[in-house]
C-alpha positions as CSV (number, residue, x, y, z in Angstrom):
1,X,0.0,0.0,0.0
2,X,2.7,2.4,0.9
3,X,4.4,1.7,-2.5
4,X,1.4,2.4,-4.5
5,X,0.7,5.7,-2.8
6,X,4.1,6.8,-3.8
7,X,2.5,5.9,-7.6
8,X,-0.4,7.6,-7.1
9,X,1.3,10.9,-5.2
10,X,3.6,10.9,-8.0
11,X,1.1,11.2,-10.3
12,X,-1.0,13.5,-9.1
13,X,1.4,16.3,-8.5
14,X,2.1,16.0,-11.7
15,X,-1.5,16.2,-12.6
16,X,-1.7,19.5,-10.3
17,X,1.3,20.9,-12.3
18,X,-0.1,21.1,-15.1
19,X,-3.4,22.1,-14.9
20,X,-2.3,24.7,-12.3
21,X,0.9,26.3,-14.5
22,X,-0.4,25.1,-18.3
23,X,-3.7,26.4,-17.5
24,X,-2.6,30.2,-16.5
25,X,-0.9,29.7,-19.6
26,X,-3.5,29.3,-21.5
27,X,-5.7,31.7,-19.8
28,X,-3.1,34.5,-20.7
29,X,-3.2,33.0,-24.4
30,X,-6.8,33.3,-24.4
31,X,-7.3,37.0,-22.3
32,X,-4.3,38.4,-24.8
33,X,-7.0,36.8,-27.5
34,X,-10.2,38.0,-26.4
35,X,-8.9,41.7,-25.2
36,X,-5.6,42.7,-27.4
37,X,-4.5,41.2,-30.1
38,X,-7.1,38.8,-31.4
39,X,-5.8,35.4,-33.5
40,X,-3.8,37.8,-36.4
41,X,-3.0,41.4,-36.0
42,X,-2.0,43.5,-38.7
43,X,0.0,46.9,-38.0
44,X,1.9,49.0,-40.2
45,X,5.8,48.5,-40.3
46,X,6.9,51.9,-39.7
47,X,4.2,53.8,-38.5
48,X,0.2,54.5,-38.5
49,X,-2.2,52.5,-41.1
50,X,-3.1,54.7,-43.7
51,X,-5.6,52.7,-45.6
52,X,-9.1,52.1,-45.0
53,X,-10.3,50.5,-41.7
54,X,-13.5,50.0,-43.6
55,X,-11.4,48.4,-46.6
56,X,-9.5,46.0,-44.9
57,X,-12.0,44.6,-42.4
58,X,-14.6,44.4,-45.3
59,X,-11.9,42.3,-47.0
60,X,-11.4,40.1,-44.1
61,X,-15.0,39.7,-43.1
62,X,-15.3,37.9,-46.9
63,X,-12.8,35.5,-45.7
64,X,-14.9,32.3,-44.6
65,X,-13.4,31.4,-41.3
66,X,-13.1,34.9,-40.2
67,X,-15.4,35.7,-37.3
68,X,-14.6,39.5,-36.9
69,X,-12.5,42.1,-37.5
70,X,-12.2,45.3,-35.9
71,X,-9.6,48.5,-36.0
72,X,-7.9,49.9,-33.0
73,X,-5.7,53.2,-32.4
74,X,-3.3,53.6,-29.2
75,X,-2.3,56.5,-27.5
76,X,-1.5,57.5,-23.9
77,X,-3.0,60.8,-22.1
78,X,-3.3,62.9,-18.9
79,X,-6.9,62.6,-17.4
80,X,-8.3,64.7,-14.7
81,X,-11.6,64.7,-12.5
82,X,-12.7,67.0,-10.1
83,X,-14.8,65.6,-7.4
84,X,-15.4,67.4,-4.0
85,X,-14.3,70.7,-5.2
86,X,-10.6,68.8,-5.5
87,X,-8.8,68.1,-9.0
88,X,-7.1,64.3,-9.3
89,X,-5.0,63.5,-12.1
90,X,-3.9,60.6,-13.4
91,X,-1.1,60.6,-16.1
92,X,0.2,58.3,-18.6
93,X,-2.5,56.2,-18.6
94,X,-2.9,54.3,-21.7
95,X,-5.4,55.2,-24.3
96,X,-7.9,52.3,-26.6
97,X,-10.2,53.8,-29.6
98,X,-12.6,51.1,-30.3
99,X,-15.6,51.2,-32.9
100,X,-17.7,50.5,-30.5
101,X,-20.1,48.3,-33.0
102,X,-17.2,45.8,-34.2
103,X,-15.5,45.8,-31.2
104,X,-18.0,43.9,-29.9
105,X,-17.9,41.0,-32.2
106,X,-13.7,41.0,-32.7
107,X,-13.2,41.0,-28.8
108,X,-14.5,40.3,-25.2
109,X,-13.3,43.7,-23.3
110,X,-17.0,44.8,-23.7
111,X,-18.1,41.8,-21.4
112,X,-15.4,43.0,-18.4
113,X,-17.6,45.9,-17.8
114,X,-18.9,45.6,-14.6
115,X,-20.5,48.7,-14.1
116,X,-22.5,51.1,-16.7
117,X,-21.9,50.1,-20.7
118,X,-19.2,50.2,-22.8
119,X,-18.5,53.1,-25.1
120,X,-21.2,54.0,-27.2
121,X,-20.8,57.6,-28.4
122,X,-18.0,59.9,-29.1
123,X,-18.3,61.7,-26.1
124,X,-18.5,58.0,-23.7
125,X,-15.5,56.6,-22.2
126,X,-14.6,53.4,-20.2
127,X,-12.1,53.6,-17.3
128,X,-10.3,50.8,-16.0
129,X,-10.9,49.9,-12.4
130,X,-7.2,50.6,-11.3
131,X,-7.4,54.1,-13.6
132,X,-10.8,54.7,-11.7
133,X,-9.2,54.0,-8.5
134,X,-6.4,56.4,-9.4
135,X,-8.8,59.3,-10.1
136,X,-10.3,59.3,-6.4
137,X,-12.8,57.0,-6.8
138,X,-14.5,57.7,-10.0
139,X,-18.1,56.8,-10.7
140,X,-20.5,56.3,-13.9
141,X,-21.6,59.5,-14.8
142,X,-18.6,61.4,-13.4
143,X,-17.0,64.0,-16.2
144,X,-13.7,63.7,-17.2
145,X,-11.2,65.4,-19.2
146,X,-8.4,63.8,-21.4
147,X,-5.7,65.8,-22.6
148,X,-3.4,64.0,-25.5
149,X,-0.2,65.8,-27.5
150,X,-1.2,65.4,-31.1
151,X,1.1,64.8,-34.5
152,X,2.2,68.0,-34.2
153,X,3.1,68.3,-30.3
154,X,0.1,70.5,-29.5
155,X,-2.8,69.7,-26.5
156,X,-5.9,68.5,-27.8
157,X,-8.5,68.3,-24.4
158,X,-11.8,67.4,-24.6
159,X,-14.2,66.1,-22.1
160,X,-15.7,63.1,-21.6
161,X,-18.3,61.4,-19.5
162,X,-17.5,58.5,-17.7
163,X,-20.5,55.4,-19.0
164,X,-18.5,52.3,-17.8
165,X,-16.0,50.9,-15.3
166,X,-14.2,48.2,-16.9
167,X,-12.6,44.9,-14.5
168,X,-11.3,42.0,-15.7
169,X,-10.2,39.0,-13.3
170,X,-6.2,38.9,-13.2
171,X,-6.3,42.4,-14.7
172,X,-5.4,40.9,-18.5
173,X,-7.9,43.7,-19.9
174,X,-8.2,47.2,-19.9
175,X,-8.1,48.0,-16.3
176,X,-5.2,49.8,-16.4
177,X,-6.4,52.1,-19.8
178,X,-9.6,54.1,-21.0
179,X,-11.3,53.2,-24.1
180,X,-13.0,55.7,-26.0
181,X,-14.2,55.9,-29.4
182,X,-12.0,55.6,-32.0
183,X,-13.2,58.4,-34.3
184,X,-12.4,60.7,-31.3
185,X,-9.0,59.9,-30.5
186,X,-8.3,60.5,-34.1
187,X,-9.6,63.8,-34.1
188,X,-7.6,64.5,-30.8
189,X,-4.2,63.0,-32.2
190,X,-5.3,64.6,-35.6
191,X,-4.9,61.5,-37.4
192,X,-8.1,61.4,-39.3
193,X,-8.4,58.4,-40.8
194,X,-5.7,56.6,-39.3
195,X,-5.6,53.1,-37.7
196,X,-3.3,51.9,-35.2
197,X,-3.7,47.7,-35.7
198,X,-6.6,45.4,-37.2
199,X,-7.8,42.7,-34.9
200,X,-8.8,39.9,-36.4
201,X,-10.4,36.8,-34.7
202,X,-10.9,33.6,-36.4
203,X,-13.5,30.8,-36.1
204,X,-10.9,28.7,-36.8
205,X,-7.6,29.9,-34.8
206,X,-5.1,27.0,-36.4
207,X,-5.9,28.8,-39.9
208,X,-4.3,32.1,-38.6
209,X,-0.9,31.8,-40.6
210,X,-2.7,30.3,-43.6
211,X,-4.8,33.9,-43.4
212,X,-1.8,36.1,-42.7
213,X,0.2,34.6,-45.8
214,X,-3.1,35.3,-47.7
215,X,-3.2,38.7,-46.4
216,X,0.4,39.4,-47.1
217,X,0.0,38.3,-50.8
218,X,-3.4,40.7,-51.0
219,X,-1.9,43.8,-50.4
220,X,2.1,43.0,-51.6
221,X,2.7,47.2,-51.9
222,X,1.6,47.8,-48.6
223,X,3.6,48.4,-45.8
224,X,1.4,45.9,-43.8
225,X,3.3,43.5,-40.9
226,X,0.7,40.4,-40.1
227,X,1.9,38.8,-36.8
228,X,-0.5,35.6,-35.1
229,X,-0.7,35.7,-31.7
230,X,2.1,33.7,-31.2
231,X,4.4,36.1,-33.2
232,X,3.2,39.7,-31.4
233,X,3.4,38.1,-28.0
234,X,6.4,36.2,-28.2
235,X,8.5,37.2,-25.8
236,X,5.6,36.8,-23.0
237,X,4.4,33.6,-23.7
238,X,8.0,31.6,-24.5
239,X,9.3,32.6,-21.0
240,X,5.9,31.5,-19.7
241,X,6.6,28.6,-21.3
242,X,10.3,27.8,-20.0
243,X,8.4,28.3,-16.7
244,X,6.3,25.6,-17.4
245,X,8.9,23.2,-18.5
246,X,11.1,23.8,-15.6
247,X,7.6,23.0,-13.4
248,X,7.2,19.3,-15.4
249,X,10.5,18.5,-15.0
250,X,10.1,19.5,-11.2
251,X,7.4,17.2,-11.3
252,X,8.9,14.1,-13.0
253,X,11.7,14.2,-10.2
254,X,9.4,14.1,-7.7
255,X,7.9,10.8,-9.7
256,X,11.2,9.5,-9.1
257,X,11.6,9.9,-5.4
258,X,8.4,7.5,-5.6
259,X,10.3,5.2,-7.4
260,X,13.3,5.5,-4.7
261,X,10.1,5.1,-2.2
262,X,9.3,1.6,-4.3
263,X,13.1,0.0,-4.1
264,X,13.1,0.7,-0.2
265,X,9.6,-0.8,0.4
266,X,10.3,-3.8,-2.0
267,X,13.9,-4.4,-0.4
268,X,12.0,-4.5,3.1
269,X,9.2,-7.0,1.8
270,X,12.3,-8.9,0.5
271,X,14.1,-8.7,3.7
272,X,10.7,-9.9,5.2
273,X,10.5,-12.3,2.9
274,X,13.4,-14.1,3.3
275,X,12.1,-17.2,5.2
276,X,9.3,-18.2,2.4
277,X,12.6,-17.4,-0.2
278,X,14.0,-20.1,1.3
279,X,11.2,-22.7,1.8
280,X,10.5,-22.0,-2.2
281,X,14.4,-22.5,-3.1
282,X,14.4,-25.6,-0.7
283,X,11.8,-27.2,-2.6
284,X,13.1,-26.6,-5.9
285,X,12.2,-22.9,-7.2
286,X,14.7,-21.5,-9.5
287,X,15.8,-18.1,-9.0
288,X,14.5,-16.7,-12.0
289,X,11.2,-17.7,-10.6
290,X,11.9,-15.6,-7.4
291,X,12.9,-12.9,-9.6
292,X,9.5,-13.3,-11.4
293,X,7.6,-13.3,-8.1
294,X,8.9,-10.4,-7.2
295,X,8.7,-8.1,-10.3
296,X,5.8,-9.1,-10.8
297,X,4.7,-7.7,-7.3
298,X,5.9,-4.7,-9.0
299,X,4.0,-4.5,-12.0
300,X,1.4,-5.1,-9.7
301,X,2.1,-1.6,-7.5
302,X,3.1,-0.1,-11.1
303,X,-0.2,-0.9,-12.6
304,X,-2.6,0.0,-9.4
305,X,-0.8,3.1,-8.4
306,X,-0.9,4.3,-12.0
307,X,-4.7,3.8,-12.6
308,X,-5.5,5.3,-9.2
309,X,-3.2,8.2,-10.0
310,X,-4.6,8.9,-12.7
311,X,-8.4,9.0,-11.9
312,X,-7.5,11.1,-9.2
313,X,-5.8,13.4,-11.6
314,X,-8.6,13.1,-14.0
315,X,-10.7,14.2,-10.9
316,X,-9.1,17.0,-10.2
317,X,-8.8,18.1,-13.8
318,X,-12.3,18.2,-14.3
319,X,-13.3,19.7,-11.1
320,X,-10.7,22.7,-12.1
321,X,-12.6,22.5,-15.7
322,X,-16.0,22.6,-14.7
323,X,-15.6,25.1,-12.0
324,X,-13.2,27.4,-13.8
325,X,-11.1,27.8,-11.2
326,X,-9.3,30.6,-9.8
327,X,-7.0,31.6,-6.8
328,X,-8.1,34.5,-5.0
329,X,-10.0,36.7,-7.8
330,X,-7.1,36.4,-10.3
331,X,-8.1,35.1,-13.7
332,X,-10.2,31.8,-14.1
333,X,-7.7,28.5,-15.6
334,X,-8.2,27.2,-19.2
335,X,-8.4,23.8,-18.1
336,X,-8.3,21.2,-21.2
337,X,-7.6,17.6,-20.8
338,X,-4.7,16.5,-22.6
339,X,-5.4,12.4,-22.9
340,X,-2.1,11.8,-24.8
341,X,-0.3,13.9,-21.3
342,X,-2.4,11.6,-19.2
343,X,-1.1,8.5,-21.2
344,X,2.6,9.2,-20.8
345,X,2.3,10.1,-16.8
346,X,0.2,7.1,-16.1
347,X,3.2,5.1,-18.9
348,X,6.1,6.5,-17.5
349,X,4.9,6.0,-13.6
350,X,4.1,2.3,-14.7
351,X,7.4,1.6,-16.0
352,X,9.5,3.4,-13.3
353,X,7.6,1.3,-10.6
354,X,8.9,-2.0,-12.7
355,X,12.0,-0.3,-13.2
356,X,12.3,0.0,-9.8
357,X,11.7,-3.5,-8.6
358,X,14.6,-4.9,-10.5
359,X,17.3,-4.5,-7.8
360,X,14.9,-5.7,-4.7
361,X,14.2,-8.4,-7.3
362,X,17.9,-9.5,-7.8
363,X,18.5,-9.2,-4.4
364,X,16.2,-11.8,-3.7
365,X,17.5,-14.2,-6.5
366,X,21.1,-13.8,-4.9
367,X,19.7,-15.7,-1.5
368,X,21.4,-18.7,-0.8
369,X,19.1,-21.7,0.4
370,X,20.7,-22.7,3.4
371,X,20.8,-19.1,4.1
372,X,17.7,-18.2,4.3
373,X,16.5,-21.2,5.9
374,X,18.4,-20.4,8.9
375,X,15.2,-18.0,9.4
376,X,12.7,-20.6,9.7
């Protein structure tokens, strides 16, 4: 019993590994997704996009697997509020222009506002909850005034009324920006006409590269750069990554202190064993069949701690599945179940609990008769 325990602990931290560290990982893939960059994003190699919104997202809405396209412009601003006769300011806080209509459709920041409506005229803007915070508090209905340094270095200030308070679990989305229409922040950074990035966001996400190629061969004169999600947030997600290797292989040590756990308890059973070793070599037993007896008691450990291990893993993987879980408020785990992941743990945990049992197993062959009959 206390060698298949060590199986089925070994198993299920590695069970807990992963759906703790890859499922952040793929809750930041989906957030960055849902709120920034969508499966493909297209920007402009050296500066602004000059063509069209409404040309290139009509030309990627005709795309089959396309679900929604939408344009996005960027800037960063001073905001102030006066509440209580007192003026707050908040600086630097980063600016999102959003048409409002195909935001909507292209991304999920609409859904993380918890209090009022997102943006929905030119005038509307959606704070952040940590930019709200920063502003002393501010409320739906509060007025507020943005001031942004336009193309040619001048203030452009215009005020705003405040018609959502936007608060996303894990903070992934906008709550440290304010999203306002996009038509206004291009009249404030005079860049009428102008379009920061397109997100696009497929119905289909492994066909991303097969549309940016496509997209790329469209418009061949253009200074276009199409990057999948992978691409624009490389440098994030490939150290998340090495985290999550480093984690697994933390994990498949720990597997192996089980099988260090096995070779004591199976020398033990051996040493308590050593009586019956003898009877069976007295009476004519060979010592390969000792050394069967006693790997396969190990096949036996191998093959119950691995079943056990894994149904409890499997347990806990669809409890953190079902119940999207989350630690302390932070964002909710992207919990998939990965059966060929499940077959190698439950494989490898099988074979080091045989692997294991070979030197207990020798040991036993290597008793003498008359040796071990001095026991009885």
């Amino acid at each position: 019993m206390g060698a298949v325990l060590a199986v089925t602990i070994g198993i299920l931290v590695i069970h807990v590994n992963f759906v703790i560290f890859q499922g952040l990982f793929d809750a930041i893939v989906r957030d960055l997704t849902d709120y920034r960059f969508g499966n493909l994003q297209v920007t402009d190699e050296e500066d602004y996009i000059d063509k069209s919104d409404n040309t290139l997202v009509k030309w990627f809405e005709r795309i089959p697997y396309v679900y929604a396209a939408t344009p996005r412009l960027d800037s960063s601003a001073a905001i102030n509020i006066t509440k209580l006769g007192k003026r707050i300011e908040d600086t630097r806080v980063p600016i999102v222009g959003v048409d409002p209509l195909r935001d909507i459709k292209a991304s999920t920041v609409h859904t993380t506002v918890t209090e009022g409506q997102y943006v929905f005229s030119r005038n509307s803007i959606v704070l952040g909850s940590n930019v709200a915070r920063d502003l002393g508090g501010a409320q739906v209905g509060d007025d507020v005034k943005l001031k942004i340094v336009d193309r040619y270095g001048k203030d452009s200030i215009r005020r705003f009324i405040v018609t959502g308070i936007a608060n996303s679990p894990g903070g992934n989305g906008f709550d440290y920006s304010a999203v306002i229409h996009i038509d206004t922040l291009r009249d404030m950074m005079n860049r009428d006409g102008y379009t920061g990035s397109i997100m696009v966001k497929l119905n289909d996400p492994a066909k991303s590269t097969e549309l940016k190629d496509l997209f790329l061969r469209t418009f061949p004169n253009d200074d276009f750069k199409a990057e999948t999600l992978e691409e624009v947030a490389e440098a994030q997600l490939s150290g998340f990554r090495s985290g999550i290797a480093m984690i697994n292989m933390i994990g498949y040590f720990g597997m192996m202190s089980s099988a260090f756990a096995i070779v004591t308890i199976q020398m033990m059973l051996v040493n308590g064993k050593t009586k019956e070793i003898g009877i069976m070599r007295a009476i004519g037993a060979k010592r390969k069949d000792i050394l069967i007896v006693f790997l396969f008691q190990g096949l036996i450990i191998g093959a119950i701690g691995a079943s056990v291990g894994t149904v409890a893993g499997l347990g806990y993987t669809i409890y953190a599945k079902e119940t999207k879980m989350s630690f302390n408020g932070s964002l909710p785990l992207e919990v998939t179940i990965q059966w060929d992941k499940v077959i190698q743990t439950a494989l490898t945990s099988f074979g080091l609990a045989i692997i294991a049992s070979l030197y207990p197993s020798y040991r036993a062959t290597k008793l003498l008769p008359i040796e071990a009959m001095r026991t009885v």
